[in-house]
TORKERO-645600 format. One record per residue: residue number from 1; residue in three letters; chain; x, y, z of N, C-alpha, C in turn. Coordinates in Angstrom, 1 decimal. Example, Ala and Ser with C-alpha at 12.3 -4.5 7.8 and 13.67 -1.06 7.14 Angstrom:
(1 'ALA' 'A' (13.2 -5.7 7.8) (12.3 -4.5 7.8) (13.2 -3.3 7.8))
(2 'SER' 'A' (12.8 -2.2 7.1) (13.7 -1.1 7.1) (12.9 0.0 7.9))
***
This chain:
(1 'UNK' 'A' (-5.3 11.0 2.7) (-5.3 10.1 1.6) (-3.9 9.6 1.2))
(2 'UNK' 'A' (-3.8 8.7 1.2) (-2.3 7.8 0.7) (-1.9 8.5 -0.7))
(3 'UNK' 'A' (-0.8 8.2 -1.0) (-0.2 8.6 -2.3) (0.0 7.2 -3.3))
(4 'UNK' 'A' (-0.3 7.7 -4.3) (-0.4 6.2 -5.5) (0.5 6.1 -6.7))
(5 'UNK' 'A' (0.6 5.6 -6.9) (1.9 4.8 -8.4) (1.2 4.8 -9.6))
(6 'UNK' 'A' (1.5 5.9 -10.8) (0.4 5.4 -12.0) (1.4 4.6 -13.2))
(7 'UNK' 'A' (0.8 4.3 -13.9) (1.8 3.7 -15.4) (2.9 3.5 -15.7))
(8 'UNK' 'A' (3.8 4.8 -15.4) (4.9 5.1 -15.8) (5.9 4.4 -14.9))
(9 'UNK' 'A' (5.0 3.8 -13.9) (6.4 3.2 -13.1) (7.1 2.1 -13.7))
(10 'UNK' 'A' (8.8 2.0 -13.4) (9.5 0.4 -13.9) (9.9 -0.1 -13.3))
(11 'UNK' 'A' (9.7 0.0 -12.1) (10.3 -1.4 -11.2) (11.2 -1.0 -10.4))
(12 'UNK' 'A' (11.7 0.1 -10.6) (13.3 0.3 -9.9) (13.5 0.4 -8.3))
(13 'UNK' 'A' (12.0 -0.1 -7.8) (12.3 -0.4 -6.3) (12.9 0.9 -5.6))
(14 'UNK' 'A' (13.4 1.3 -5.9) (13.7 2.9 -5.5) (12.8 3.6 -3.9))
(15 'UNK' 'A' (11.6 3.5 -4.6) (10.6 4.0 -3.0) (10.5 3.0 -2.2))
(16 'UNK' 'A' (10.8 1.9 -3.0) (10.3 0.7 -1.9) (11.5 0.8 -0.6))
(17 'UNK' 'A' (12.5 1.2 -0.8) (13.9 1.1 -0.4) (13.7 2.3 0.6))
(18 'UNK' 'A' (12.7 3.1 0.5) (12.8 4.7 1.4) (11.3 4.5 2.4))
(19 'UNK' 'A' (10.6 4.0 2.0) (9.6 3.9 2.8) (9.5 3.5 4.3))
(20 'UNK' 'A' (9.5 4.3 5.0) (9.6 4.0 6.6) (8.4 2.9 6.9))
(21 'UNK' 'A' (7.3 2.6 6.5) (6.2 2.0 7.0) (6.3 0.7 6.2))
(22 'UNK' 'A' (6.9 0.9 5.0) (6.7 -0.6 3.9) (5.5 -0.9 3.4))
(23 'UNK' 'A' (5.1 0.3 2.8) (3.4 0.4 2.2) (3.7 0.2 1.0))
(24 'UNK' 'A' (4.9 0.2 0.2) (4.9 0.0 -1.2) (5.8 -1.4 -1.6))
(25 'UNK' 'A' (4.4 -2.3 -2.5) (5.2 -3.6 -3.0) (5.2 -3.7 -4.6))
(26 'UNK' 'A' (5.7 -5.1 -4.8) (6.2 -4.9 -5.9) (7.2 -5.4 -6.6))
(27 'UNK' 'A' (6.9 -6.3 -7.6) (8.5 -7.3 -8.3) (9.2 -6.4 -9.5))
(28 'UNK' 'A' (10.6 -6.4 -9.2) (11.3 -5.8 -10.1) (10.6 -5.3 -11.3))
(29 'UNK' 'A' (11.0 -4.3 -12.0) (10.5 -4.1 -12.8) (9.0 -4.0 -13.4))
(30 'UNK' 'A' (8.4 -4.4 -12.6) (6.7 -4.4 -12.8) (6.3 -3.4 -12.2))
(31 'UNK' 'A' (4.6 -2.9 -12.0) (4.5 -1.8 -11.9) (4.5 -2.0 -9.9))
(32 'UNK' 'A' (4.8 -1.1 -9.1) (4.6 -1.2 -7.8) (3.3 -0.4 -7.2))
(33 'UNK' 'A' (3.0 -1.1 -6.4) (1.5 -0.4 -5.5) (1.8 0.1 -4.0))
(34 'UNK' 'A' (1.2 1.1 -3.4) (1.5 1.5 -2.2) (0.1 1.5 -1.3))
(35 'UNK' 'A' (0.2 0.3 -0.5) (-1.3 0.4 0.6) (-1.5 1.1 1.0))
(36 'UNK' 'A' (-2.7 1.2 1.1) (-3.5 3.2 1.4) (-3.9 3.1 3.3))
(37 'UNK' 'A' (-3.5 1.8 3.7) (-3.8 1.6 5.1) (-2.4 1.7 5.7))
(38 'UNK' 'A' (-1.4 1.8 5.1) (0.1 1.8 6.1) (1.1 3.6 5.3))
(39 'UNK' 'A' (0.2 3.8 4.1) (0.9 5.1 4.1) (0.5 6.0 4.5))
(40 'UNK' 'A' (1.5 6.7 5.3) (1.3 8.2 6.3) (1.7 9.3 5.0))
(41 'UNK' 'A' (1.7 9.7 4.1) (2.2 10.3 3.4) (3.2 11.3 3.6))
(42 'UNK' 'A' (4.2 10.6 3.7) (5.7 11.3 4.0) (6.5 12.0 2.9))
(43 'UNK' 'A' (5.9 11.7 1.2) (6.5 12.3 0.6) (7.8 11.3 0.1))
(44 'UNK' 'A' (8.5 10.4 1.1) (9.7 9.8 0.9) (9.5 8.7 -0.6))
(45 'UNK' 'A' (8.7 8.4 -0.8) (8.8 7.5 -2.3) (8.3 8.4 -3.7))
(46 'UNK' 'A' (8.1 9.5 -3.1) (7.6 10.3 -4.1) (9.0 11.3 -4.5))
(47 'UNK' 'A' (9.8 12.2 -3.8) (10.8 12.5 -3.9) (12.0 11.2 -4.6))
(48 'UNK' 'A' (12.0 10.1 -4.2) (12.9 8.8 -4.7) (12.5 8.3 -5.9))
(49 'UNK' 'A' (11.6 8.8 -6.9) (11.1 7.7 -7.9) (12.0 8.8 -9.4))
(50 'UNK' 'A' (12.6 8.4 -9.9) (12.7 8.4 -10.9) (12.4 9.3 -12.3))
(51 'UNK' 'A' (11.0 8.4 -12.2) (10.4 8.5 -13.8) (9.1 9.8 -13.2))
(52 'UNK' 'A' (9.4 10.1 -11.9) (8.0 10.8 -11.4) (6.8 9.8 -12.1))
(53 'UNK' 'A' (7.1 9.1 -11.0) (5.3 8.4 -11.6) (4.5 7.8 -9.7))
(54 'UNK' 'A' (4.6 8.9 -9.3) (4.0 8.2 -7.7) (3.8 10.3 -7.6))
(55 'UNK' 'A' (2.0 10.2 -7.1) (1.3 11.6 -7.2) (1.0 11.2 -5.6))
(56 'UNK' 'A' (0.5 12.7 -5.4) (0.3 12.7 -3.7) (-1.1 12.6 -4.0))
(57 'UNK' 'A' (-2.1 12.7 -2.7) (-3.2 12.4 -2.7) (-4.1 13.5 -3.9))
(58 'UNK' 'A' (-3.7 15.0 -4.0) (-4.3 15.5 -4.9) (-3.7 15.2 -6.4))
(59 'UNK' 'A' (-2.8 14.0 -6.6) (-2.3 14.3 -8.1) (-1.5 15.1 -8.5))
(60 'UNK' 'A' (-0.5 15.7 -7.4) (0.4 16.5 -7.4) (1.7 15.4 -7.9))
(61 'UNK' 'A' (2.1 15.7 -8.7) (4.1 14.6 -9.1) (4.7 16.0 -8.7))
(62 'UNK' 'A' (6.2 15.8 -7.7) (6.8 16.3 -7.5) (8.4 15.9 -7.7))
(63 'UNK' 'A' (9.0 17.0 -8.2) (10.6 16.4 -8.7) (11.3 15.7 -7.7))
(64 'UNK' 'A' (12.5 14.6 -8.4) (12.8 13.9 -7.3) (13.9 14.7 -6.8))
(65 'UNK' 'A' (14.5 14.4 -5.5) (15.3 15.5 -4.9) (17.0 14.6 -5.5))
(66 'UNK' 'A' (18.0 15.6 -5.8) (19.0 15.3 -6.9) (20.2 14.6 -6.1))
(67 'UNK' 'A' (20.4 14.0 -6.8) (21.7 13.3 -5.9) (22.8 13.9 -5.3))
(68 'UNK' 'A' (24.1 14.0 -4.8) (24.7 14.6 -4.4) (25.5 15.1 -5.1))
(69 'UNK' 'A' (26.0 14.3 -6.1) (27.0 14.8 -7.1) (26.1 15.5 -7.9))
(70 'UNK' 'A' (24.9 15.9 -7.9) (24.3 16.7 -8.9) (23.7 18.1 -8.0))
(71 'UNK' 'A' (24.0 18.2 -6.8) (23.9 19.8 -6.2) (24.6 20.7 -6.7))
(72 'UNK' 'A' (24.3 22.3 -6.9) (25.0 22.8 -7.6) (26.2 23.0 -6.2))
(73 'UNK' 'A' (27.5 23.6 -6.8) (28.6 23.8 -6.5) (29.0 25.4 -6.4))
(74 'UNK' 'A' (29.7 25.6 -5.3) (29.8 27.3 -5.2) (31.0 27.3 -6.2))
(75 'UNK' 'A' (31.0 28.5 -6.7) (32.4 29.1 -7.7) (32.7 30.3 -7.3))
(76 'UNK' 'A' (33.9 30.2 -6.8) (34.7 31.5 -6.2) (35.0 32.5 -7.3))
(77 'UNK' 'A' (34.3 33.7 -7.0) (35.5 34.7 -8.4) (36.8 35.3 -7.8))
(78 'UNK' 'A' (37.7 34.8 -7.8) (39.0 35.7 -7.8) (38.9 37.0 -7.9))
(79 'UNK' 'A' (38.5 37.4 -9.2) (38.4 38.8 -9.0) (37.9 39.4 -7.5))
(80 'UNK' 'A' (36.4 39.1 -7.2) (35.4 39.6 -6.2) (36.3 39.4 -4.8))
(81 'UNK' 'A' (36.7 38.2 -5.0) (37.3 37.5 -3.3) (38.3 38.5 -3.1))
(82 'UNK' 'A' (38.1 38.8 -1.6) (39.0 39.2 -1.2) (40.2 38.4 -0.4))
(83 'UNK' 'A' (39.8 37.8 0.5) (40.3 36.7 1.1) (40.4 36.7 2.7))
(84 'UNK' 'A' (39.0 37.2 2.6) (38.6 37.9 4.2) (38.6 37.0 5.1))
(85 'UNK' 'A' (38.2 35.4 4.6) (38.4 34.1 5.3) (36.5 33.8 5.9))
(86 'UNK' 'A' (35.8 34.7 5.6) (34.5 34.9 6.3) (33.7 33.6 6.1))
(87 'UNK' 'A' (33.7 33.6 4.8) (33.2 31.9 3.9) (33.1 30.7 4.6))
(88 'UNK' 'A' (34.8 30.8 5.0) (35.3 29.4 5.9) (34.6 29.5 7.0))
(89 'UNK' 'A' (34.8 30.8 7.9) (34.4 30.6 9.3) (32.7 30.0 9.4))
(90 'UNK' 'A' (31.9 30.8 8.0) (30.9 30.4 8.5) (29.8 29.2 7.5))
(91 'UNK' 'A' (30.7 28.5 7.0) (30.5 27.6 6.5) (29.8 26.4 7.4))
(92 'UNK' 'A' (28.4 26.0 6.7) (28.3 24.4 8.2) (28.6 23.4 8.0))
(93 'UNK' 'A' (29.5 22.7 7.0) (30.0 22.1 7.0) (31.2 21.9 7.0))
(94 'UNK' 'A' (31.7 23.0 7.2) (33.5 23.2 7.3) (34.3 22.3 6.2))
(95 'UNK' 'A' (33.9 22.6 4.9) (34.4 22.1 3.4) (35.5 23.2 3.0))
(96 'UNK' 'A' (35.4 24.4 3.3) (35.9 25.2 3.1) (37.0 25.8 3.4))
(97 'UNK' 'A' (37.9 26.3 2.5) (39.6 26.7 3.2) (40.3 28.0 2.4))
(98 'UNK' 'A' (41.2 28.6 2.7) (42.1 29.5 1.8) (43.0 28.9 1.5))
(99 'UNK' 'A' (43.4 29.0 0.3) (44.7 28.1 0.0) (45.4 29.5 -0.8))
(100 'UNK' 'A' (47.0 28.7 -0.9) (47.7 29.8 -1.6) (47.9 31.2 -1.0))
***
């Protein structure tokens, strides 16, 4: 069963923008609809909306996933660190350094 858009939607186009298939239409600001014949339920305009107002087939609203500036952030304790370098080596995105 497709996933659907209730009330609370505003327009912000947001899922329309993530949808692989293009099942969801819709003019600015108004409320948007998603055709129950081209959505595979991928979850992608449901994680992207906002106001949570787009439920999966059972009426499940799931939070939207956070932007990047809003992931939390590791905090080194000085105290604890030693400065074994272990962090860096095994870090996967290689952000990480000893300084000082």
């Amino acid at each position: 069963m497709p996933h659907f858009i209730d009330e609370k939607c505003i327009g912000c186009t947001a899922c329309v923008s993530v949808c692989p298939t293009e099942a969801i239409s819709g003019e600015r600001k108004q409320l948007h609809y998603i055709d129950p014949k081209l959505c595979i339920d991928c979850d992608a305009c449901v994680r992207s909306c906002p106001v949570l107002a787009i439920a999966d087939e059972f009426g499940v609203y799931k939070p939207r996933i956070p932007k990047r500036a809003d992931w939390p952030k590791p905090v080194i304790d000085p105290v604890s660190c030693s400065g074994c370098d272990f962090c860096v080596e095994i870090c996967p995105f290689d952000c990480l350094e000893l300084a000082g």
